[in-house]
C-alpha positions as CSV (number, residue, x, y, z in Angstrom):
1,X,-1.2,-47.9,-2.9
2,X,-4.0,-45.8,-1.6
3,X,-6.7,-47.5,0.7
4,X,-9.8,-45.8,1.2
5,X,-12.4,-46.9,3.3
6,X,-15.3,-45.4,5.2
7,X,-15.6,-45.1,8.6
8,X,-17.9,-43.6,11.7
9,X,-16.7,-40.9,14.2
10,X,-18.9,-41.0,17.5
11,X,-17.9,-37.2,19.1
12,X,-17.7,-37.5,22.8
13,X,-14.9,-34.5,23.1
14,X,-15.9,-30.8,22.0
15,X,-12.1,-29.7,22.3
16,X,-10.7,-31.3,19.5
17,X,-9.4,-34.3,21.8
18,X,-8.3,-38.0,20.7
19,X,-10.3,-40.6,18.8
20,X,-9.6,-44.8,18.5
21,X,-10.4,-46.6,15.6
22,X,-9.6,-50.1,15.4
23,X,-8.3,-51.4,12.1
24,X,-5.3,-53.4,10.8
25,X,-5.6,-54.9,14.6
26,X,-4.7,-52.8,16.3
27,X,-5.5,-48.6,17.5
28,X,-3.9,-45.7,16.4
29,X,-4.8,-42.1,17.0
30,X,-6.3,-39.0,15.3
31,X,-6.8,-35.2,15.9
32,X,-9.4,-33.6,14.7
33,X,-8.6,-30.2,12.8
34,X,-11.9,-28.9,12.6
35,X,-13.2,-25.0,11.7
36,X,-16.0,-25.5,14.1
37,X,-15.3,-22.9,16.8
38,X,-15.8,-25.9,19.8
39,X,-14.4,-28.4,18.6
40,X,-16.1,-30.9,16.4
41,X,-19.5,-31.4,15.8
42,X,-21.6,-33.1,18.2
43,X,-23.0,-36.2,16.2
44,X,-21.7,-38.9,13.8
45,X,-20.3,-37.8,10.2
46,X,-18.7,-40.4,8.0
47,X,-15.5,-39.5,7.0
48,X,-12.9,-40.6,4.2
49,X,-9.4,-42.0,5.5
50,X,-6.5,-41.8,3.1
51,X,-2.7,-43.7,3.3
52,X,-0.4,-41.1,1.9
53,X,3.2,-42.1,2.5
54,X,3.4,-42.2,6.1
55,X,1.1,-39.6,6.3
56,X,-2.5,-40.9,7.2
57,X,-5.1,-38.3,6.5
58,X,-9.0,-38.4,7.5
59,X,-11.6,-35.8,5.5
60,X,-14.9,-34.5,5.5
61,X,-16.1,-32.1,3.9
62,X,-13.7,-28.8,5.7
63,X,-12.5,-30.9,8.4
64,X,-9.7,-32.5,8.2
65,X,-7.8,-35.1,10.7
66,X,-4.1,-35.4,11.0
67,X,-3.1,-39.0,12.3
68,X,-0.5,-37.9,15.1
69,X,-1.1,-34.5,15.1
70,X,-3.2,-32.0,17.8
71,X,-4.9,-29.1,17.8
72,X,-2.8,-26.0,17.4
73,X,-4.5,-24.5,20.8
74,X,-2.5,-27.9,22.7
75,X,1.2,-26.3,21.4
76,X,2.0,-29.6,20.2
77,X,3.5,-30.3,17.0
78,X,1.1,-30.5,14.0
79,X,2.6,-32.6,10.8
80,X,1.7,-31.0,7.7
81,X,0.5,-33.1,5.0
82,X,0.4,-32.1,1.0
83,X,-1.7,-33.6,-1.5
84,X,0.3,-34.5,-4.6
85,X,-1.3,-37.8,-6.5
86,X,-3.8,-36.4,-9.3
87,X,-6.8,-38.6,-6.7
88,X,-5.6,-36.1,-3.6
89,X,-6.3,-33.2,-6.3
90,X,-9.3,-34.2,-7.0
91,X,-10.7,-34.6,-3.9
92,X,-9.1,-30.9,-2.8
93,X,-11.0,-29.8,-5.9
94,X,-14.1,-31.6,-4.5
95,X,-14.3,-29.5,-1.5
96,X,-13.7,-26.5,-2.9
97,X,-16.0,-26.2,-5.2
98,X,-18.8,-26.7,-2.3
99,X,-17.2,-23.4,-1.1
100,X,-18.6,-19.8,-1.8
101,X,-16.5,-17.6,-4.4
102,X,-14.6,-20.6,-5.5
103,X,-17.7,-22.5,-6.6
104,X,-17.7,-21.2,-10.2
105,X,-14.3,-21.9,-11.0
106,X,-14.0,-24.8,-13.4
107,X,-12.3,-28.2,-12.3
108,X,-9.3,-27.7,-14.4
109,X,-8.3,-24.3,-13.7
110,X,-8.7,-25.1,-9.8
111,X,-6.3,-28.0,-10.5
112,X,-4.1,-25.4,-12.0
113,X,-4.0,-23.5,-9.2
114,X,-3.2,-26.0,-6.6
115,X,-0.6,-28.0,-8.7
116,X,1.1,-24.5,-8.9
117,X,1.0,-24.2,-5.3
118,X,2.4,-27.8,-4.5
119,X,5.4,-27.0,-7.4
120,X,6.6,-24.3,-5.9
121,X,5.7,-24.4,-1.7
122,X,6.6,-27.3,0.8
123,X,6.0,-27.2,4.3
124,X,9.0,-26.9,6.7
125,X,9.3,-26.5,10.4
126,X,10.1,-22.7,11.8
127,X,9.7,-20.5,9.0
128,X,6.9,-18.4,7.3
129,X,6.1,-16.4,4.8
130,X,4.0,-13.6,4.6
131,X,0.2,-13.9,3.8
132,X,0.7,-11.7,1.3
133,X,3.7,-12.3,-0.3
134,X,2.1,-15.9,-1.6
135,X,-0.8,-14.4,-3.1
136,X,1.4,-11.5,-4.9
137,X,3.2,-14.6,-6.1
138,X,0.1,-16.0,-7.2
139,X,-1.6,-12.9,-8.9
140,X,1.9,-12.8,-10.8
141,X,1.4,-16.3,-12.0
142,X,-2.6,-16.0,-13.1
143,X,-1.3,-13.1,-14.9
144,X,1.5,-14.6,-16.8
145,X,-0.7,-18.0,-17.6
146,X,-3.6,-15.6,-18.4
147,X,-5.7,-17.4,-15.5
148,X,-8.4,-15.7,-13.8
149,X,-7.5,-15.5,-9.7
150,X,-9.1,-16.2,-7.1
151,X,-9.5,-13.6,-4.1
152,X,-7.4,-13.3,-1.1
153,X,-9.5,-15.0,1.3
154,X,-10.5,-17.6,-1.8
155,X,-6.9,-17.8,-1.9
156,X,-6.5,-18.9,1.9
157,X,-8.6,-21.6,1.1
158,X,-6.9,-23.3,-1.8
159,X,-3.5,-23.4,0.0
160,X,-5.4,-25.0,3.0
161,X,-6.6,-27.6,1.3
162,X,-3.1,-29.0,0.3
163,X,-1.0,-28.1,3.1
164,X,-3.4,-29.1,6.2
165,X,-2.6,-28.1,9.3
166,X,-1.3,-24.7,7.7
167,X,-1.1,-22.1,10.9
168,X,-1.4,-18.0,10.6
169,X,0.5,-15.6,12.9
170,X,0.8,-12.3,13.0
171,X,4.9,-11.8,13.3
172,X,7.0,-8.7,13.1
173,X,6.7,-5.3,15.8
174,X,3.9,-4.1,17.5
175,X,2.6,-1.9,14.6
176,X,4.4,-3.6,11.7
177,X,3.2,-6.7,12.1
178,X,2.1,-8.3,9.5
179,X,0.1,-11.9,9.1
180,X,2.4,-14.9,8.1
181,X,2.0,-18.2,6.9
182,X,3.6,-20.7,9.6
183,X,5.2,-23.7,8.4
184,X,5.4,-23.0,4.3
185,X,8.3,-21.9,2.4
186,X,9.0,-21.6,-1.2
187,X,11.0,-24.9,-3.0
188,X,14.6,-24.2,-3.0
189,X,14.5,-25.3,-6.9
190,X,11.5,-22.7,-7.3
191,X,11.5,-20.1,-10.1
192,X,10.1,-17.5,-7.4
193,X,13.6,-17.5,-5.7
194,X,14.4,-15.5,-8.7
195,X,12.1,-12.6,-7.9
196,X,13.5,-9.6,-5.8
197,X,10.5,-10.4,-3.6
198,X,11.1,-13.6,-2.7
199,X,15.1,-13.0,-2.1
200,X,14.0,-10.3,0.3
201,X,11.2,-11.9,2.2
202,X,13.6,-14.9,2.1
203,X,16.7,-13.2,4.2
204,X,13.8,-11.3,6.3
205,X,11.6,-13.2,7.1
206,X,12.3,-17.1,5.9
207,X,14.6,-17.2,8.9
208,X,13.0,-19.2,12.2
209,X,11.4,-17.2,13.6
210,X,13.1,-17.0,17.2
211,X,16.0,-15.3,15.1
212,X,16.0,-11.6,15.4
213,X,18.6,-10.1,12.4
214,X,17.6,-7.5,10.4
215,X,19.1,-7.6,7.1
216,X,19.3,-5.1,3.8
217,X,17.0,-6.1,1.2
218,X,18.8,-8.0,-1.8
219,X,19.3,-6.5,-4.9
220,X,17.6,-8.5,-7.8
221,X,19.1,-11.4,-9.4
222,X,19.9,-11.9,-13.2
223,X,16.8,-13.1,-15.1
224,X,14.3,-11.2,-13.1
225,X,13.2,-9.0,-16.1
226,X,12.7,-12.6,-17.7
227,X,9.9,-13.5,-15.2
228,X,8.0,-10.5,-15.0
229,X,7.8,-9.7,-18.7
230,X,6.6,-13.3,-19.1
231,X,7.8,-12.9,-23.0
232,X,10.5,-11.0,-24.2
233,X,8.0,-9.5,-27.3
234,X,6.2,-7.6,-24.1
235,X,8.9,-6.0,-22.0
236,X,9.0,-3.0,-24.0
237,X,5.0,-2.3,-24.4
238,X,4.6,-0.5,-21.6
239,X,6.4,2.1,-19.1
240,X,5.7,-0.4,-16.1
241,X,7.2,-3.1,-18.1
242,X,10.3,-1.6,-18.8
243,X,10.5,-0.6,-15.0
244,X,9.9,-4.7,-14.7
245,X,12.7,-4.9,-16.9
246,X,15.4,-2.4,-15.3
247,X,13.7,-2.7,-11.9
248,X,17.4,-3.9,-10.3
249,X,18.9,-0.6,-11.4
250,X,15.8,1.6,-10.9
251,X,16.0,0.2,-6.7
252,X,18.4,2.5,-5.8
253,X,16.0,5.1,-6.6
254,X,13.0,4.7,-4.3
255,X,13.2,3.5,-0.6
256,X,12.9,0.1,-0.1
257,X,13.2,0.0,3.8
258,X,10.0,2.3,4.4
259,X,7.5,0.5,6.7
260,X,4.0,1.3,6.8
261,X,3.5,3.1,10.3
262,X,0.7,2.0,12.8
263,X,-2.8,2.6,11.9
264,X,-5.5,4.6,14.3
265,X,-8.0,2.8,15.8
266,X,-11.8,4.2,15.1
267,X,-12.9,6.8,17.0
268,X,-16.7,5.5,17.2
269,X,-17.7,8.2,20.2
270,X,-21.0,8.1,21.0
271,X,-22.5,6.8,17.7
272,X,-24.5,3.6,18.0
273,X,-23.4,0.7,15.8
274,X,-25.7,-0.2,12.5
275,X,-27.5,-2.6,12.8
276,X,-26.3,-6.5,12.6
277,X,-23.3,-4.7,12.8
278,X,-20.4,-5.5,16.5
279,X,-17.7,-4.7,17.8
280,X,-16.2,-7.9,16.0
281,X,-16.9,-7.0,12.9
282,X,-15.1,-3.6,13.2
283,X,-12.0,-5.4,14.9
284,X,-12.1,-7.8,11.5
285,X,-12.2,-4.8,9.0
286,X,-9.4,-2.8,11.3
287,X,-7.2,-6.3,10.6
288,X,-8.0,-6.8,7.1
289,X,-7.5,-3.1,6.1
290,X,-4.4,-3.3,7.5
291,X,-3.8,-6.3,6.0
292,X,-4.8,-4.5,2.4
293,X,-2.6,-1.6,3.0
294,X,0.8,-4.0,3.4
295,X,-0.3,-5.9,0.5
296,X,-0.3,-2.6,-1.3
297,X,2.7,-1.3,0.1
298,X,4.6,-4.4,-1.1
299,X,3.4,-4.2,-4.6
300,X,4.7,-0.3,-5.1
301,X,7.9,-0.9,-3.3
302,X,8.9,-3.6,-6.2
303,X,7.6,-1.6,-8.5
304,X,4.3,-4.0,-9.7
305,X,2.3,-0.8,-10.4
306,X,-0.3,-3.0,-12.4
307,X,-0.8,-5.5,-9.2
308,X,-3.3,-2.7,-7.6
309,X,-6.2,-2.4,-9.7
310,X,-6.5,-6.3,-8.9
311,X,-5.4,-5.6,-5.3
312,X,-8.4,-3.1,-5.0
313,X,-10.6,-5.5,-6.8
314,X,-10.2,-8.4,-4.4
315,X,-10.8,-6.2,-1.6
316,X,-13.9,-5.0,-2.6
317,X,-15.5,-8.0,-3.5
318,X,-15.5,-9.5,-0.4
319,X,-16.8,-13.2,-1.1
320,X,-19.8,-14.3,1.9
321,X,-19.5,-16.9,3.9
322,X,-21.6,-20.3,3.3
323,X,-24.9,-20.2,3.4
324,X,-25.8,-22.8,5.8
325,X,-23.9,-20.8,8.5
326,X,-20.8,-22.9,8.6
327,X,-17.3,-21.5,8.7
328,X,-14.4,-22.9,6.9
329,X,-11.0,-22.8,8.9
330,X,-10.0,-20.2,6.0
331,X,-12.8,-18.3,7.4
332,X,-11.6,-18.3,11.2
333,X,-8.2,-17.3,10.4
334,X,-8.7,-14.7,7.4
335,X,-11.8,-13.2,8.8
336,X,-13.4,-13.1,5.3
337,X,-16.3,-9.7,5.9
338,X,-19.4,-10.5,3.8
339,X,-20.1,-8.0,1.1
340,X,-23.5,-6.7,2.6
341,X,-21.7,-6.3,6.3
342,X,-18.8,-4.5,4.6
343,X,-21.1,-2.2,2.8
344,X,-23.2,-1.6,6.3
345,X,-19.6,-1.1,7.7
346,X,-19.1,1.6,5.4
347,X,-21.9,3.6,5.6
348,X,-20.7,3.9,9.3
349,X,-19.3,7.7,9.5
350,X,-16.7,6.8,11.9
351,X,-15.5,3.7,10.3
352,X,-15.4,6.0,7.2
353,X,-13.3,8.7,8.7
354,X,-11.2,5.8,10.0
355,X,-10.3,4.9,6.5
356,X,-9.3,8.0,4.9
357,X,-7.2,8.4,8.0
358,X,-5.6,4.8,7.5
359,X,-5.4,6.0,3.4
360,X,-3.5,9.5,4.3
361,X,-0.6,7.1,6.1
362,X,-0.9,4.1,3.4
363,X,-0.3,6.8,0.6
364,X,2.6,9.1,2.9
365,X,4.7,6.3,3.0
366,X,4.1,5.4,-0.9
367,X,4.9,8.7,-2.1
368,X,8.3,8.5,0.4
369,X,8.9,5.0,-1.1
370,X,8.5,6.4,-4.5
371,X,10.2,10.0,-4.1
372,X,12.4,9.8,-1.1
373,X,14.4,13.0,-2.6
374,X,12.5,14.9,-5.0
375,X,15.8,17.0,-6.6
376,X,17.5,13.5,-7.0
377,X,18.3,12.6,-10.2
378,X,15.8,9.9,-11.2
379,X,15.7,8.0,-14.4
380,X,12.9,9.3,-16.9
381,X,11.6,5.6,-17.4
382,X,10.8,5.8,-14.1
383,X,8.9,9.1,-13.8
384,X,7.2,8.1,-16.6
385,X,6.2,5.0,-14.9
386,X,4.9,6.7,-11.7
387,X,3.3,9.1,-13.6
388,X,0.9,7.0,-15.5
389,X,0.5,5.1,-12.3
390,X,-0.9,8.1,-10.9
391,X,-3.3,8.6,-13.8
392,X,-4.8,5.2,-13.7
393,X,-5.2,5.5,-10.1
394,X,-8.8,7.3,-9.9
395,X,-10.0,4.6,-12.4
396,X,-8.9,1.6,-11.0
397,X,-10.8,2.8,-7.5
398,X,-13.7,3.8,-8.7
399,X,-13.9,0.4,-11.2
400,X,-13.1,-1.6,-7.7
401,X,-16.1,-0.1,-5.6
402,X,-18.7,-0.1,-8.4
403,X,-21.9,-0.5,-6.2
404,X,-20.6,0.7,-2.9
405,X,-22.2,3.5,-1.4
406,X,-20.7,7.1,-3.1
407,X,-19.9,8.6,1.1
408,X,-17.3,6.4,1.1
409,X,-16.6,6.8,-2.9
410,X,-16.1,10.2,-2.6
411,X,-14.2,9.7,0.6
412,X,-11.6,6.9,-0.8
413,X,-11.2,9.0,-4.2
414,X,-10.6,12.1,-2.7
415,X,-7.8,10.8,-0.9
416,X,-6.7,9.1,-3.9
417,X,-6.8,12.2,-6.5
418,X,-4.5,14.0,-3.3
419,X,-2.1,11.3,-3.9
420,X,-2.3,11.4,-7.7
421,X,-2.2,14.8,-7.8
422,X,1.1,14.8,-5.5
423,X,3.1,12.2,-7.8
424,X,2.7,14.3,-10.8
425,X,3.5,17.2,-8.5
426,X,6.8,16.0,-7.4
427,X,7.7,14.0,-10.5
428,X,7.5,17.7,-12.1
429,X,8.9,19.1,-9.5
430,X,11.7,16.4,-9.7
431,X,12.2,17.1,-13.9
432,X,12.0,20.7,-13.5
433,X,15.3,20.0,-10.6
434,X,17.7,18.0,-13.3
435,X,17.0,20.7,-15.9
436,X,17.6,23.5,-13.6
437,X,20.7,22.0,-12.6
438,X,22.5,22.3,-15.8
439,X,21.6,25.9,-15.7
440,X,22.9,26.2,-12.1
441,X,26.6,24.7,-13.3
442,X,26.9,26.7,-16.6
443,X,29.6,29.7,-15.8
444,X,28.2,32.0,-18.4
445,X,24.7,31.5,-18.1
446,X,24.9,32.2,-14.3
447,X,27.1,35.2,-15.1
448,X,24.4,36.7,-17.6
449,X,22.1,35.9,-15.2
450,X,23.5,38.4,-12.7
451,X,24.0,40.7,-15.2
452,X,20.2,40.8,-16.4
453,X,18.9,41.4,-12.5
454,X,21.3,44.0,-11.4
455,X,19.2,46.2,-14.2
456,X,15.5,45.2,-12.7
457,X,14.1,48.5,-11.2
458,X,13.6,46.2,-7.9
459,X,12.3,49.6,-6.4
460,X,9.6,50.3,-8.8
461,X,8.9,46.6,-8.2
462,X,8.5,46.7,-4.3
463,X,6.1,49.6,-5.4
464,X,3.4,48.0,-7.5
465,X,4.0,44.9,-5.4
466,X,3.7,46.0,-1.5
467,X,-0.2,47.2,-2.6
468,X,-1.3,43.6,-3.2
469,X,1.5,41.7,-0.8
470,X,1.6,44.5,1.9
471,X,5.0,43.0,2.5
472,X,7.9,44.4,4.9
473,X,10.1,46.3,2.9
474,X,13.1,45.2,4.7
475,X,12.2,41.7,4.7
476,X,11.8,42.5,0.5
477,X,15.1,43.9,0.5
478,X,17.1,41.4,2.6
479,X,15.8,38.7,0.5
480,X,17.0,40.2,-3.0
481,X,20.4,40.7,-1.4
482,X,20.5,37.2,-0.9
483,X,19.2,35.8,-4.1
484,X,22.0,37.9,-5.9
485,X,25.0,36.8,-3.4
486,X,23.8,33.4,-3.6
487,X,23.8,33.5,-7.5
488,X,26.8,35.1,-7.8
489,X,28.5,32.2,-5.5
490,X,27.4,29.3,-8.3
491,X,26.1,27.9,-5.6
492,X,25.1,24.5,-6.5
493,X,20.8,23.2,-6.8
494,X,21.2,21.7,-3.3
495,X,23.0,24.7,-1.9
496,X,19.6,26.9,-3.6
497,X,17.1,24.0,-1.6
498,X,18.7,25.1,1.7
499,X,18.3,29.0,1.2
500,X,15.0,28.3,0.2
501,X,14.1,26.1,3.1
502,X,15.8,29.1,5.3
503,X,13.7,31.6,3.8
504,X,10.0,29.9,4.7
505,X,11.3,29.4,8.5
506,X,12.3,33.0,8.9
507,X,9.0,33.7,7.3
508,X,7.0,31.1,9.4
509,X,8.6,31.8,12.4
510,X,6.4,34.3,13.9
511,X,3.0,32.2,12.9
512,X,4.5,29.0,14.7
513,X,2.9,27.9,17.1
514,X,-0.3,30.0,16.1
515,X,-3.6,28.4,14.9
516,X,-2.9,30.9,11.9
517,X,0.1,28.7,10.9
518,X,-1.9,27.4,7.4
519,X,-3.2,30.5,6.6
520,X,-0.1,32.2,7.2
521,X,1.9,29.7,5.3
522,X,-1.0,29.9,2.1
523,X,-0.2,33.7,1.8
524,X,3.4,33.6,1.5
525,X,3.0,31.1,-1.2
526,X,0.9,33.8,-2.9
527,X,3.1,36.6,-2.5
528,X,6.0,34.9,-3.2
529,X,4.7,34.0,-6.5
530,X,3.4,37.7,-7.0
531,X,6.5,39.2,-6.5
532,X,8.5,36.7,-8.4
533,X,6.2,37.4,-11.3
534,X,6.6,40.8,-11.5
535,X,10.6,40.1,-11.3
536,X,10.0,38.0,-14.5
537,X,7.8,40.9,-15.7
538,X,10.4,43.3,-15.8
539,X,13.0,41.1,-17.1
540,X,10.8,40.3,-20.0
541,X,10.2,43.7,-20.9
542,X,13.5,44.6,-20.6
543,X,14.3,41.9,-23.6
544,X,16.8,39.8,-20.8
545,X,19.2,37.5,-23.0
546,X,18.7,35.4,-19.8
547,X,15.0,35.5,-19.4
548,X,14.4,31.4,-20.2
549,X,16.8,30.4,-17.4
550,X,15.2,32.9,-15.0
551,X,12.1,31.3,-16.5
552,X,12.8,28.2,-15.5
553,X,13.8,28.9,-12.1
554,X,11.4,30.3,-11.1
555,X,8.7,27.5,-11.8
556,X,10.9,24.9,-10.1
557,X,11.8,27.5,-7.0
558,X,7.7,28.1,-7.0
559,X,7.6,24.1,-6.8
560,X,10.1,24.0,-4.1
561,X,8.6,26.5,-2.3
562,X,5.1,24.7,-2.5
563,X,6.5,21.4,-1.5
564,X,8.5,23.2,1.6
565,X,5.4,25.0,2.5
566,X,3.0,21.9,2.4
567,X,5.4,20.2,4.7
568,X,5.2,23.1,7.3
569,X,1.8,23.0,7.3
570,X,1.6,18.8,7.7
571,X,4.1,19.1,10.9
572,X,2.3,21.9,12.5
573,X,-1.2,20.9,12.5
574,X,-0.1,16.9,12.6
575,X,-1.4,15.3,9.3
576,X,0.1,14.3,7.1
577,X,1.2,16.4,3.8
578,X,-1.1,14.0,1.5
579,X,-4.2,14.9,4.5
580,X,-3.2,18.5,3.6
581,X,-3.9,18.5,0.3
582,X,-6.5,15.7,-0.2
583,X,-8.5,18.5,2.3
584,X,-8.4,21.0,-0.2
585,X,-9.9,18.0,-2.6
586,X,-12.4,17.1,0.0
587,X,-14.0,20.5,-0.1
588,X,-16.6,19.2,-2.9
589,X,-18.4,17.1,-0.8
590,X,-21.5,18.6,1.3
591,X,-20.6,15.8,3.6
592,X,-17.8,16.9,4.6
593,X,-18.2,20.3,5.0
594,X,-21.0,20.0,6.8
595,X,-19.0,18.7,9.7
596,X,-17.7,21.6,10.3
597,X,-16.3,21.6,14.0
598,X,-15.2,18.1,13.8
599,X,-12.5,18.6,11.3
600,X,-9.0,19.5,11.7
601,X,-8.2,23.2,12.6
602,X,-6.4,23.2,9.2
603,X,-9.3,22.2,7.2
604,X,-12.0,24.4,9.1
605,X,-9.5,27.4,8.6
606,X,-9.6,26.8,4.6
607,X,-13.6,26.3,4.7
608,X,-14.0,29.7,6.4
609,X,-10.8,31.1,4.1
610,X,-12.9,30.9,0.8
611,X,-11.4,34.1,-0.9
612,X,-7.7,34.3,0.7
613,X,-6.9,37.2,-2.1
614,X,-9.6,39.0,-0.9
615,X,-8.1,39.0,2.9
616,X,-4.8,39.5,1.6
């Protein structure tokens, strides 16, 4: 039976240290697990002490004491201790609710929430999970019981208040780290061991953690489609749905091993800090950006598309701490940033520039999760899928920062519309590869093919073209020689990629090197594509039974030859190929131009470039 009784605590130790109270006849000891940042405060509270099993719990308010337990600063052991009889619940719920951001949440959906959390979580000695991992578990369930969430750091705060004691590290690499529960696990009789998440977080990182193995990810388990569809009357409604649905097959597709490569710190240089604004404060938002960004990651590599609007929206609507200046132990260990410090934060140019930096890696390594080989066959459901990911993406951003200043709108969409942009761009790229393909293996098409360009007056070509292009004749010549032995050789779409890839380094050779690179590498896309167009010129007016194949190579060879070229550019001047385009995207903003000198070399050569034809 549960005994409660009040009691008074007289604080004589500021380190968290050992307390007597006499009852039953005799002395036992506490530890007091408190969020103040010294210890416990320095004067009597009355507290609530609790019998639960063997377990004997005091409260107050956020602070908590474990009977046998220490503080985690001692490296002793810590017991953890859940709340499961409906009067625990209630006084979790209690508490809460005298916490900012969870406040307006009703009683019974807070009761939800936690009994969710104790159904399928128990604590277990040297194992953890990933931060983020529970609350993409959690956003999955809220969704599927139509329940409105709770943030991330909100979040923190329910699953402290029913596994006490709960302890955050930061586990994995130096660069790859990411923060981990320590101590928690999921059930072993848990539906979320049916999820492909789970089963790979499981033989990654549910191991103890002095265990070093690296293993594959897992394929997917039957019944996965089951619980993400939620009902069977749904998995159909929606491209992301059915890639819920076929998501075991559609794995093999996309890379599932990628990891998100270290973030640069901000380069603050000489620029004073805003006001109320420390050094603290931008070493929180580096570690909760990060934080963000994995979060992120995870979601696109299992293919939860529909997970980052709400990603985006917990993020920027940071909840403030309490107003009496107390911080929760949520607070400590999740360093929640208040809404008004994280708009200050990002009116701070360089903290700015640090985040579309950080946004040009995050969204690298989701287009090379996503399209790790853009001429691999893909399924359609799939391209479909990313496609209208990539439409909603501008939306969802915008939506998410309503209210935040427009610098760092204009900043975050930019960077955003690059990314869009490039998914539609390689998904096209990657449609235009499997029908090109056919055409490539067809005998008779390839044969009429050869017959049609052998009649192209390539001379009168090189004529009305070398005015515009002002290309070397030889070079024009050596390269329709090897378009014709290379067609008549069948050679297959993979065979074509390498010539291609062959022809922009002997182009780009001479340029390498050179702060010219970009613009040199922008004006043989444009004579490539002038040329080629005049080829298709003359074949049209010739009437060429062959013109719709040579029709349709030549887009996806133009497509190749963009995404080669775009990749040259990226190596050479160092960004990365989505900071190379989302440049060009960038160019609206009087901001950013403005800057002028303090750009990259690549992006002050375009500014000054404005009318390449005209150069040309």
């Amino acid at each position: 039976e549960t005994m409660l009784h009040y009691f008074m605590i007289t604080s004589k130790d500021t380190s968290g240290g050992t307390y007597f109270d006499s009852q039953a006849g005799g002395a036992h000891v506490t530890t007091v697990v408190s969020s103040a940042g010294g210890g416990v405060p320095p004067h009597g509270m009355v507290g609530i002490t609790m019998d639960v099993g063997s377990s004997h719990i005091i409260s107050s308010g956020s602070t908590y004491l474990i009977h046998g337990g220490s503080m985690e600063g001692s490296r002793n052991h810590i017991s953890h201790s859940s709340r499961s009889s409906s009067a625990m619940l209630e006084m979790a719920i209690e508490n809460l609710q005298k916490s900012e951001g969870i406040a307006s949440h009703k009683s019974s959906l807070l009761n939800s929430h936690l009994q969710w959390l104790l159904d399928n979580y128990e604590t277990a000695e040297g194992v953890s999970l990933p931060r983020c991992s529970l609350y993409n578990h959690y956003l999955r369930h809220c969704q599927e019981q139509k329940l409105d969430p709770v943030n991330a750091a909100s979040f923190g705060k329910l699953i402290r208040s029913v596994f006490m004691g709960l302890r955050t590290r930061r586990l994995g690499t130096r660069g790859n780290s990411k923060y981990h529960y320590y101590g928690i696990r999921v059930k072993p009789d848990s539906p979320l061991n049916r999820l492909q998440e789970d089963t790979q977080y499981m033989a990654m990182r549910q191991q103890p953690v002095h265990q070093k193995q690296r293993f594959k990810p897992l394929q997917k388990v039957d019944g996965m489609s089951d619980s993400l569809c939620g009902s069977s009357q749904n998995c159909n409604s929606t491209p992301e749905q059915s890639v819920a649905a076929q998501s075991q097959h559609h794995q093999q597709y996309i890379d599932t091993s990628h990891i998100l490569p270290p973030f640069p710190s901000p380069d603050l240089g000489t620029q004073p800090l805003p006001e109320r604004i420390n050094m603290n404060d931008i070493k929180k938002l580096q570690t909760l950006y990060r934080d963000h960004c994995e979060a992120t990651l995870d979601v696109v590599m299992n293919l939860q598309f529909h997970y980052i609007e709400k990603l985006w929206q917990t993020f920027w609507y940071s909840t403030p701490p309490s107003s009496d200046g107390n911080t929760t132990i949520d607070d400590d260990l999740e360093g929640v940033i208040p809404r008004e410090k994280l708009v200050a934060l990002c009116k701070y140019e360089p903290v700015r520039l640090w985040m579309r930096s950080c946004d040009h890696i995050l969204y690298q390594a989701l287009v090379e999760i996503l399209i790790p080989d853009v001429l691999r066959p893909v399924p359609s459901t799939l391209t479909q899928a990313i496609r209208n990911f990539a439409k909603s993406l501008e939306g969802w951003l915008t939506n998410a920062m309503t209210n935040f200043p427009q610098e760092i709108i204009r900043t975050k969409v930019a960077v955003v519309s690059a990314f869009a942009q490039t998914l539609r761009r390689y998904t096209s790229l990657n449609h235009l590869a499997q029908a090109a393909r056919a055409v490539l293996q067809n005998t008779s098409q390839i044969n009429q093919m050869l017959s049609d360009l052998n009649r192209v007056d390539f001379a009168n070509v090189q004529e009305q073209a070398s005015w515009v292009c002002q290309c070397d004749e030889s070079v024009v010549q050596r390269l329709e020689q090897d378009f014709k032995v290379t067609l008549q050789q069948q050679s297959s779409l993979d065979q074509w990629a390498t010539w291609l890839d062959n022809v922009v380094s002997q182009v780009l050779k001479p340029h390498q090197g050179s702060p010219s690179f970009p613009k040199a590498a922008r004006q043989f896309l444009l004579k490539w594509s002038f040329y080629s167009s005049m080829v298709i010129r003359d074949l049209t007016l010739r009437s060429a039974a062959s013109f719709g194949s040579f029709h349709l190579i030549r887009l996806l060879y133009d497509e190749y030859m963009f995404y080669l070229v775009e990749h040259r550019v990226a190596q050479a001047t160092g960004e990365t190929p989505i900071a190379v385009m989302g440049e060009m995207s960038d160019l609206g903003s009087d901001a950013d131009v403005s800057r002028g000198p303090t750009e990259p070399a690549v992006k002050r050569e375009r500014i000054e470039m404005s009318h390449p034809l005209q150069e040309m």
